[in-house]
N, CA, C and O atoms as CSV, one atom per row, in Angstrom:
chain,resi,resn,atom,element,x,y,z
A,1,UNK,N,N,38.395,162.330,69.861
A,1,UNK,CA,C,39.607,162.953,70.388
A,1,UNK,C,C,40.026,164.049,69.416
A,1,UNK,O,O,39.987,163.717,68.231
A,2,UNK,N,N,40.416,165.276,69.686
A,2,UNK,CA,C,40.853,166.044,69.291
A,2,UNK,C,C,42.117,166.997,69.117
A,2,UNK,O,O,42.183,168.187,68.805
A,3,UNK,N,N,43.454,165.714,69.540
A,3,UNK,CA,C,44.721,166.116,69.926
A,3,UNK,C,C,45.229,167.698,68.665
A,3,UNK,O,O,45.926,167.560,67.660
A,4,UNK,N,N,44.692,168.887,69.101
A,4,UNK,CA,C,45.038,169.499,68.537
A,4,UNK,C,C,45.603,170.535,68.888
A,4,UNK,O,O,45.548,171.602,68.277
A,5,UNK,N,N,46.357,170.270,70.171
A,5,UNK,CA,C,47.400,170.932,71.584
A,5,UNK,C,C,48.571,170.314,71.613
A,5,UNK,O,O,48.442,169.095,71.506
A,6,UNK,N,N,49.733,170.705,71.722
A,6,UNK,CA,C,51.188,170.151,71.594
A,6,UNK,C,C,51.420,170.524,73.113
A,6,UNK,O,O,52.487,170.342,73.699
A,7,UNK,N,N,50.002,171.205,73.813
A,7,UNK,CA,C,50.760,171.718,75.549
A,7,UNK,C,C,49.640,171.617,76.019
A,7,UNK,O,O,48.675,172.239,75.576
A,8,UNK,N,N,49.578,170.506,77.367
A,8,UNK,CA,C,48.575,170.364,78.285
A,8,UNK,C,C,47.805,171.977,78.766
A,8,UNK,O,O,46.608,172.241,78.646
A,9,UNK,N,N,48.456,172.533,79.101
A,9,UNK,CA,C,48.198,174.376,79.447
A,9,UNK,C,C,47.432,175.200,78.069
A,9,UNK,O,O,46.366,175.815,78.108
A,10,UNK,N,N,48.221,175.021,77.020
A,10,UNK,CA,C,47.773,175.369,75.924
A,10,UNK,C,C,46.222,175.257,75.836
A,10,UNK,O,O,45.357,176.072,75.515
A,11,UNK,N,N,46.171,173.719,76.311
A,11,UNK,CA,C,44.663,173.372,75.885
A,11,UNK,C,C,43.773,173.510,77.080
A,11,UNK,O,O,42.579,173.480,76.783
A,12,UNK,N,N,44.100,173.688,78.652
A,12,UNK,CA,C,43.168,174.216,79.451
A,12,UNK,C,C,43.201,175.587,79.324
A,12,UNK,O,O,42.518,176.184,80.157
A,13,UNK,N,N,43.944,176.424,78.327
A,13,UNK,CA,C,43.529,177.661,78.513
A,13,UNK,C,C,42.413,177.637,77.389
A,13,UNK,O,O,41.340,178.177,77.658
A,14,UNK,N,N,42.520,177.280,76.637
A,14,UNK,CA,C,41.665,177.595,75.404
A,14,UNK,C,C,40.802,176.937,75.786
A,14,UNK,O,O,39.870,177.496,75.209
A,15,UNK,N,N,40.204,175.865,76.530
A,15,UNK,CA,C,39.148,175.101,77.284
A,15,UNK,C,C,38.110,176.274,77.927
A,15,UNK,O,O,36.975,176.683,77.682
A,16,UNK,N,N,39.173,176.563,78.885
A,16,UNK,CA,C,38.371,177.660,79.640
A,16,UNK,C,C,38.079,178.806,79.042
A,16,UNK,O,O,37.291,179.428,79.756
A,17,UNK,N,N,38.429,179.577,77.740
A,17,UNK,CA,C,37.677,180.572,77.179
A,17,UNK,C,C,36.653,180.463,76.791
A,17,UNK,O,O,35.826,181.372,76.719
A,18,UNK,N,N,36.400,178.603,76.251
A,18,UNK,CA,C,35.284,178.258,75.451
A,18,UNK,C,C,34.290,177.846,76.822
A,18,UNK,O,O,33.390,177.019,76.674
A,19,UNK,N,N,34.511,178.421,77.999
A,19,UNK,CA,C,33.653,178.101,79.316
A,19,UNK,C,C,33.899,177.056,80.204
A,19,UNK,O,O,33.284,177.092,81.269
A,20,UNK,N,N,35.071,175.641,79.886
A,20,UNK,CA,C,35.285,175.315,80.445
A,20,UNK,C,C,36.264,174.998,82.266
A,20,UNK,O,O,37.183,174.233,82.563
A,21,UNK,N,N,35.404,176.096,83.145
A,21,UNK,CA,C,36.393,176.850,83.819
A,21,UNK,C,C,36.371,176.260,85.340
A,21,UNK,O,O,36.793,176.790,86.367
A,22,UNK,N,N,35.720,174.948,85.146
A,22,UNK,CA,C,35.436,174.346,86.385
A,22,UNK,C,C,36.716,173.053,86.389
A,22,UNK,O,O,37.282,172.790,85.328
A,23,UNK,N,N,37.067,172.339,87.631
A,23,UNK,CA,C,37.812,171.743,87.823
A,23,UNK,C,C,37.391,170.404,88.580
A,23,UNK,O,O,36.828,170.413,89.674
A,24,UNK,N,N,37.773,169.097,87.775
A,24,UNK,CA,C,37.011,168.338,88.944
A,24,UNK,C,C,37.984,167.292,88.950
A,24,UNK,O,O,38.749,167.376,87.990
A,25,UNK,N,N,38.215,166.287,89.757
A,25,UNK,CA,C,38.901,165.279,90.816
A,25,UNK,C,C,37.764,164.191,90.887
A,25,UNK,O,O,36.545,164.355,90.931
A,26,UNK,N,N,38.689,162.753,90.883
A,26,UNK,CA,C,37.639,161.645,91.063
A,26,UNK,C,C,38.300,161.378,92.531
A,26,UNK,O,O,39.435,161.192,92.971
A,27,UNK,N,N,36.963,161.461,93.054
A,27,UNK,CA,C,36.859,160.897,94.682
A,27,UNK,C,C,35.562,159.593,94.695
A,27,UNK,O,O,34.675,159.334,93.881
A,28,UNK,N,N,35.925,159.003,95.933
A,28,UNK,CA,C,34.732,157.543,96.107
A,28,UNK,C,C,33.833,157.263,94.980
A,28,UNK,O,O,32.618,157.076,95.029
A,29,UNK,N,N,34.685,157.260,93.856
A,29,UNK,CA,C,33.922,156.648,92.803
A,29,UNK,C,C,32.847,157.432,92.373
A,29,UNK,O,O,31.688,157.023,92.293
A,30,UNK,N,N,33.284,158.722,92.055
A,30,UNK,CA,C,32.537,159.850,91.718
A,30,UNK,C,C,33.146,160.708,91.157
A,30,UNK,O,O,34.309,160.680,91.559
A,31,UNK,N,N,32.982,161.507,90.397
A,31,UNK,CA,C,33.296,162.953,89.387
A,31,UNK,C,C,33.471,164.197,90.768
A,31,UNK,O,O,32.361,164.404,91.259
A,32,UNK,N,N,34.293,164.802,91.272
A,32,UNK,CA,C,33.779,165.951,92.399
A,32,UNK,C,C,34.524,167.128,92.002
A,32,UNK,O,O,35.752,167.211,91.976
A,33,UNK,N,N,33.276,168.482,91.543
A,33,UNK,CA,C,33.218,169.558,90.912
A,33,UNK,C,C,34.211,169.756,92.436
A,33,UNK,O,O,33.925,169.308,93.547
A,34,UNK,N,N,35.752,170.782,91.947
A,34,UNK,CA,C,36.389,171.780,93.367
A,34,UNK,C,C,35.662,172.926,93.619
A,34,UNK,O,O,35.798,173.458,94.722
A,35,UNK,N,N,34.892,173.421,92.776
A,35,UNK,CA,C,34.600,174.608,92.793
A,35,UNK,C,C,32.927,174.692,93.378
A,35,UNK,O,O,32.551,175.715,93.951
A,36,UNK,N,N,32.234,173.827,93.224
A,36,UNK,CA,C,30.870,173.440,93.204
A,36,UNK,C,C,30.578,173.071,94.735
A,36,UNK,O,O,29.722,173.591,95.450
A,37,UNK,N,N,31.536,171.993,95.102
A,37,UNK,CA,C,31.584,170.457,95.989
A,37,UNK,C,C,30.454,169.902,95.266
A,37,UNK,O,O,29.848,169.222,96.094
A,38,UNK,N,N,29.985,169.854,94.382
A,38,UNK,CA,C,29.412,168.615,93.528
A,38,UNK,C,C,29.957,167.645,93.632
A,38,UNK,O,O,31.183,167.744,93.690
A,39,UNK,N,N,29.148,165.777,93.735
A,39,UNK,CA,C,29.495,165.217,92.982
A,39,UNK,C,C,28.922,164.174,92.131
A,39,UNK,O,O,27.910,163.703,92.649
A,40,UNK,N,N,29.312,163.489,90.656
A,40,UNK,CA,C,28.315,163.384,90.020
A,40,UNK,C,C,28.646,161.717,89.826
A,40,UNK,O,O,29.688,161.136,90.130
A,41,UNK,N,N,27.690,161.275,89.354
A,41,UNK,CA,C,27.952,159.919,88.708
A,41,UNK,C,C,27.647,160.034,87.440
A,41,UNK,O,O,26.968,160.953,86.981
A,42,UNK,N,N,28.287,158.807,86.590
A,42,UNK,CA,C,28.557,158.534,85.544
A,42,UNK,C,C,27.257,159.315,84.232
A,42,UNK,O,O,27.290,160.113,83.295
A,43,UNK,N,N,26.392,158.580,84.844
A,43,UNK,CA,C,25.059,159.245,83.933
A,43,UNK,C,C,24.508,160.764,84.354
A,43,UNK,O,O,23.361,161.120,84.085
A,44,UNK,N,N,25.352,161.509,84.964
A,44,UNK,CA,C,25.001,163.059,84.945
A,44,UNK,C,C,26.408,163.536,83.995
A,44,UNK,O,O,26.387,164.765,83.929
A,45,UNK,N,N,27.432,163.055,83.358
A,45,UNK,CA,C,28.737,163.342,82.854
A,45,UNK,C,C,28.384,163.474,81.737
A,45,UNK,O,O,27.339,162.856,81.530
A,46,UNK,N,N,28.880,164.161,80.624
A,46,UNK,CA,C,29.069,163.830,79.203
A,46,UNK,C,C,30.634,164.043,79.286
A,46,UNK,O,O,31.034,164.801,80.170
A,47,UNK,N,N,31.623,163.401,78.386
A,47,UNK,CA,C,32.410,163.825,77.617
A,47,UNK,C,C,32.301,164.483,76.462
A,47,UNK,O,O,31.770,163.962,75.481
A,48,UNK,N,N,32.907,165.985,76.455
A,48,UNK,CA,C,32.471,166.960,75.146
A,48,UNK,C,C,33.867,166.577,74.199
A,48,UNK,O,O,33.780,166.355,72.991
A,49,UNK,N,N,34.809,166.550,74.754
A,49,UNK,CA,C,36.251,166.431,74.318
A,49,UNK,C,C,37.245,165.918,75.031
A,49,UNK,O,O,37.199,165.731,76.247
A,50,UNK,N,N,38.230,165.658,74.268
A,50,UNK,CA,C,39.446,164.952,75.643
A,50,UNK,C,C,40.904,165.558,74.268
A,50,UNK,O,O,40.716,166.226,73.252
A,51,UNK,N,N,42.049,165.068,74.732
A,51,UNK,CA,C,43.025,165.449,74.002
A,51,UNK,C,C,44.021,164.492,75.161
A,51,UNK,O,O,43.688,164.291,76.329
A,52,UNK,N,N,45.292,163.983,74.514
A,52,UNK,CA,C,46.017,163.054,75.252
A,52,UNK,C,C,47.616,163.699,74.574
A,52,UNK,O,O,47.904,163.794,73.381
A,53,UNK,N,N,48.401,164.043,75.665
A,53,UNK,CA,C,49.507,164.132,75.772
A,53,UNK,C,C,50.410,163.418,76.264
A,53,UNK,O,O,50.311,162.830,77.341
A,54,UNK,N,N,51.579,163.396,75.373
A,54,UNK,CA,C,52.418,162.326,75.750
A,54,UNK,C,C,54.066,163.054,76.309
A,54,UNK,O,O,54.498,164.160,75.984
A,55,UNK,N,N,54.480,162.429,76.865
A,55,UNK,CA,C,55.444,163.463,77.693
A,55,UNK,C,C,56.765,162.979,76.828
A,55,UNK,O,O,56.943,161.771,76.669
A,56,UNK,N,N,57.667,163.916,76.284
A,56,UNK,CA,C,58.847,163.664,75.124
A,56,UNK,C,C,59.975,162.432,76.034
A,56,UNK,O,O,60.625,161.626,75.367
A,57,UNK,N,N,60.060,162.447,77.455
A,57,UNK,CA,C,60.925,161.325,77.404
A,57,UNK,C,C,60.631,160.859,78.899
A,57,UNK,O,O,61.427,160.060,79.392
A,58,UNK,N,N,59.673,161.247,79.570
A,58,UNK,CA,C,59.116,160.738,80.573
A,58,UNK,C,C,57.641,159.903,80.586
A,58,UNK,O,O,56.647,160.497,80.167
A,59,UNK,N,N,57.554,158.861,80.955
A,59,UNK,CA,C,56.338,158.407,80.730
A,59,UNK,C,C,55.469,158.682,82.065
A,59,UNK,O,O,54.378,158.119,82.145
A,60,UNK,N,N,55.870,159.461,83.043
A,60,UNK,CA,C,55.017,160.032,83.532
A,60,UNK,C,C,54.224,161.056,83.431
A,60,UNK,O,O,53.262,161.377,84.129
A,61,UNK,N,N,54.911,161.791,82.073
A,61,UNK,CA,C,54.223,163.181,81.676
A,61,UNK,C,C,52.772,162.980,80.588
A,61,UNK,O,O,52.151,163.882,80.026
A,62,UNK,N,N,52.493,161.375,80.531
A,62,UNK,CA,C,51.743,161.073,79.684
A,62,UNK,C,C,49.866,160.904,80.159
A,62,UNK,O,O,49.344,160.167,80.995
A,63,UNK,N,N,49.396,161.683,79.438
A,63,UNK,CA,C,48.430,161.848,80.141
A,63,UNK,C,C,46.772,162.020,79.643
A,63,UNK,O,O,46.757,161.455,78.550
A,64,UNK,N,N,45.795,162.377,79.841
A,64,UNK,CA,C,44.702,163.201,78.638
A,64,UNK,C,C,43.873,163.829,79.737
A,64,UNK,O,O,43.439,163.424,80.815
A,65,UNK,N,N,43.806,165.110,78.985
A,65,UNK,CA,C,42.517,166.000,79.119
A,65,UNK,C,C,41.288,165.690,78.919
A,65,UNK,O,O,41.234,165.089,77.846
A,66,UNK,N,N,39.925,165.815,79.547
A,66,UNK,CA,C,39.193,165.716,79.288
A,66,UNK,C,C,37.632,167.186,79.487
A,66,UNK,O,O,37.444,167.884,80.484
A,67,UNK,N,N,37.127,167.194,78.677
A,67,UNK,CA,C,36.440,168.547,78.917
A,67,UNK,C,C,34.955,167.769,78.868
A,67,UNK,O,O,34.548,166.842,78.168
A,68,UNK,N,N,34.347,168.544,79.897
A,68,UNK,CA,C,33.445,167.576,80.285
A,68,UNK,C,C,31.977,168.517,80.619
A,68,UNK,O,O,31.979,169.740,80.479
A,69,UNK,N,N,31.385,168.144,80.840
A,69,UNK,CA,C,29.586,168.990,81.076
A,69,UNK,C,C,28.428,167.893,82.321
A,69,UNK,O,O,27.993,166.741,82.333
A,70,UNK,N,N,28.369,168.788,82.968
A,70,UNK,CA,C,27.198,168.051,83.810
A,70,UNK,C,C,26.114,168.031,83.496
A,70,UNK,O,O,25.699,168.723,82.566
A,71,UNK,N,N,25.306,167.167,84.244
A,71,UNK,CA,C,23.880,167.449,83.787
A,71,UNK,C,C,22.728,168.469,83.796
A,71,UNK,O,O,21.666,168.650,83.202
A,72,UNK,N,N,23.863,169.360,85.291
A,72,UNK,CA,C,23.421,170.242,86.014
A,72,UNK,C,C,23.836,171.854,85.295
A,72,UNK,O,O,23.497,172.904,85.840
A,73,UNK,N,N,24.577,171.798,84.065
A,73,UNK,CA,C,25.560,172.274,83.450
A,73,UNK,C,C,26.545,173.073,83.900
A,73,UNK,O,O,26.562,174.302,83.837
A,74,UNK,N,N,27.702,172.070,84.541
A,74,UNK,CA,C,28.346,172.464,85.081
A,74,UNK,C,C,29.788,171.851,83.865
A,74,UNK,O,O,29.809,170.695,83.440
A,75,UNK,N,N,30.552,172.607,83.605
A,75,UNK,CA,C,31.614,172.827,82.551
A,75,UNK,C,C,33.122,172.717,82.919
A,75,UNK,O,O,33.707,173.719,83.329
A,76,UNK,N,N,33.678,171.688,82.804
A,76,UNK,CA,C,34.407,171.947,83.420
A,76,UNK,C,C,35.780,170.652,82.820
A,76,UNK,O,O,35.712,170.064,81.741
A,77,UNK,N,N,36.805,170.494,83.746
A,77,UNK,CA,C,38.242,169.821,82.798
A,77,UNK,C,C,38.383,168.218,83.864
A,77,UNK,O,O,37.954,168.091,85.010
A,78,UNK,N,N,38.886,167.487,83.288
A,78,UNK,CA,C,39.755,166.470,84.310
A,78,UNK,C,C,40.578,166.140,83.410
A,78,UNK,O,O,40.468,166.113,82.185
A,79,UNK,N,N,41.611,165.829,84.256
A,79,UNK,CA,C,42.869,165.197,83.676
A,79,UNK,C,C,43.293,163.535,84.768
A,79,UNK,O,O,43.279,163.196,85.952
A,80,UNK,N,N,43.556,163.067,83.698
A,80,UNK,CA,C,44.184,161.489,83.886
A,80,UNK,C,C,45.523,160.981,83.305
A,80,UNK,O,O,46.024,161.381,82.253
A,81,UNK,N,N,45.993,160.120,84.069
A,81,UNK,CA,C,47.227,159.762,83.092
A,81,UNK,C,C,46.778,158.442,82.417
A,81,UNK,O,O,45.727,157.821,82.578
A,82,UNK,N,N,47.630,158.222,81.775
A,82,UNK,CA,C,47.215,157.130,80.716
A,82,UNK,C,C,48.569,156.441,80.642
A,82,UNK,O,O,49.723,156.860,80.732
A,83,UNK,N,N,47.873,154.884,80.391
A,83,UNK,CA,C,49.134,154.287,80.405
A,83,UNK,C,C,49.330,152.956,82.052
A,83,UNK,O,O,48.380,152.235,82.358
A,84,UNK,N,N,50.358,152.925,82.655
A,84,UNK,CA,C,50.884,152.610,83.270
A,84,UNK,C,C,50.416,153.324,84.506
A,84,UNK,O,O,49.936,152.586,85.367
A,85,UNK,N,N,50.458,154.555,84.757
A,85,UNK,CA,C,50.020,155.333,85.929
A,85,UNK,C,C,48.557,155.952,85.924
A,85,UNK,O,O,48.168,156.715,86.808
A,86,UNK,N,N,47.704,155.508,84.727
A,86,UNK,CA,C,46.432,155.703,84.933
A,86,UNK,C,C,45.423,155.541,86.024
A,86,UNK,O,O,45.471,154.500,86.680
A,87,UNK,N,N,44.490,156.465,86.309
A,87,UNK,CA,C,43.700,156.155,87.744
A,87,UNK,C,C,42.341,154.948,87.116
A,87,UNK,O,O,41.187,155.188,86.762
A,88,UNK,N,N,43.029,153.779,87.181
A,88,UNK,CA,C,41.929,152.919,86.631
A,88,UNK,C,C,40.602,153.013,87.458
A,88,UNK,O,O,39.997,152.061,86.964
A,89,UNK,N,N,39.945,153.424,88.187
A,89,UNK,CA,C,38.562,153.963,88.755
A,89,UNK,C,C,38.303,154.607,87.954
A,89,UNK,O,O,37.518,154.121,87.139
A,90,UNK,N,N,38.827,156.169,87.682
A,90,UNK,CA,C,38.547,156.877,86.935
A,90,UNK,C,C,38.442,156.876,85.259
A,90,UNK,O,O,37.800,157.575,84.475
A,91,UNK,N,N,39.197,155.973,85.117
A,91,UNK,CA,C,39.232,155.366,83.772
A,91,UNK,C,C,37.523,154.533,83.542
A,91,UNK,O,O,36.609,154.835,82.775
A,92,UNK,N,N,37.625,153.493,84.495
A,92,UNK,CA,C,36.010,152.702,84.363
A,92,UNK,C,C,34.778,153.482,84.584
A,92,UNK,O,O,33.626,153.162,84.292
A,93,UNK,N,N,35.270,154.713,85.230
A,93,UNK,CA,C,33.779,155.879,85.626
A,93,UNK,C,C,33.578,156.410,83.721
A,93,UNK,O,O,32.668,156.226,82.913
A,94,UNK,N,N,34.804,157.044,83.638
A,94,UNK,CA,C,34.475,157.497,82.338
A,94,UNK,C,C,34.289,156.527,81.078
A,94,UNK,O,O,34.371,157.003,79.946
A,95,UNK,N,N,34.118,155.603,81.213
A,95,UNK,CA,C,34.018,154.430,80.040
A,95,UNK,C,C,32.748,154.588,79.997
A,95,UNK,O,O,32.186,154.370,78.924
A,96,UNK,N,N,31.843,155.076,81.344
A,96,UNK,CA,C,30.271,154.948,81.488
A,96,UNK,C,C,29.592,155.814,80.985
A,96,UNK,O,O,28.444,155.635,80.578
A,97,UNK,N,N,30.341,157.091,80.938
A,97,UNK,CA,C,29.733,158.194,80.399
A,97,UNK,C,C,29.291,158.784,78.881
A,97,UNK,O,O,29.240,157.911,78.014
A,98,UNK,N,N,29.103,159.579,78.633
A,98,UNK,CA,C,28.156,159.773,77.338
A,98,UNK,C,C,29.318,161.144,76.592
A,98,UNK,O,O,29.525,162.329,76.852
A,99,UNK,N,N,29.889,160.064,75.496
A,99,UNK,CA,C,30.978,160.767,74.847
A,99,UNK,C,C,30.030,161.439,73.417
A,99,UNK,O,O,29.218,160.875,72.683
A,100,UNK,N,N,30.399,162.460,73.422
A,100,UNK,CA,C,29.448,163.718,72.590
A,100,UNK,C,C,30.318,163.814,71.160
A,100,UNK,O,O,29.902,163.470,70.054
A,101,UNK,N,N,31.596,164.355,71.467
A,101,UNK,CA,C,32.250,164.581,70.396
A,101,UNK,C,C,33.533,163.214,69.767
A,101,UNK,O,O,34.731,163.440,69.599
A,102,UNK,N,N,32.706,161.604,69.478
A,102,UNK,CA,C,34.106,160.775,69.541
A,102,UNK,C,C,34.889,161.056,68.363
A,102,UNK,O,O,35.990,160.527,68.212
């Protein structure tokens, strides 16, 4: 983890200069590129980075970034909340995947 963003935005902009400019959504238990209609399972994913924000007095604003790479090399962000409102699917997809930078 590399919490070195004080602003969710902060850190998808600087994501996407470094190429991360793709966007993806967990659908039926899958990774799905918006931009692609890809979608991937667990062992085509790496995690390159993630960063986790916490919201100053809402615990819904609490959340983490994740910057991510296909196998296909496709580059790109997801975001999850963490906590209480976490997408636990998406949480157990990415537990599977192949974290690069822990």
């Amino acid at each position: 983890m590399n919490n070195q963003y004080t602003e969710i935005m902060e850190a998808l902009a600087h994501l996407r200069e470094k190429g991360y400019s793709d966007s993806f959504d967990f659908i039926t238990n899958r990774l799905h590129c918006l931009q692609t209609k890809r979608f991937y399972e667990p062992e085509a994913v790496s995690i390159i980075e993630y960063h986790r924000f916490e919201g100053a007095s809402d615990p819904e604003d609490m959340s983490i970034l994740y910057a991510v790479e296909t196998d296909d090399g496709t580059k790109g962000t997801v975001i999850d909340a963490y906590g209480t409102y976490a997408d636990t699917g998406l949480g157990e997809f990415l537990k599977r995947t192949e974290l690069i930078n822990p």
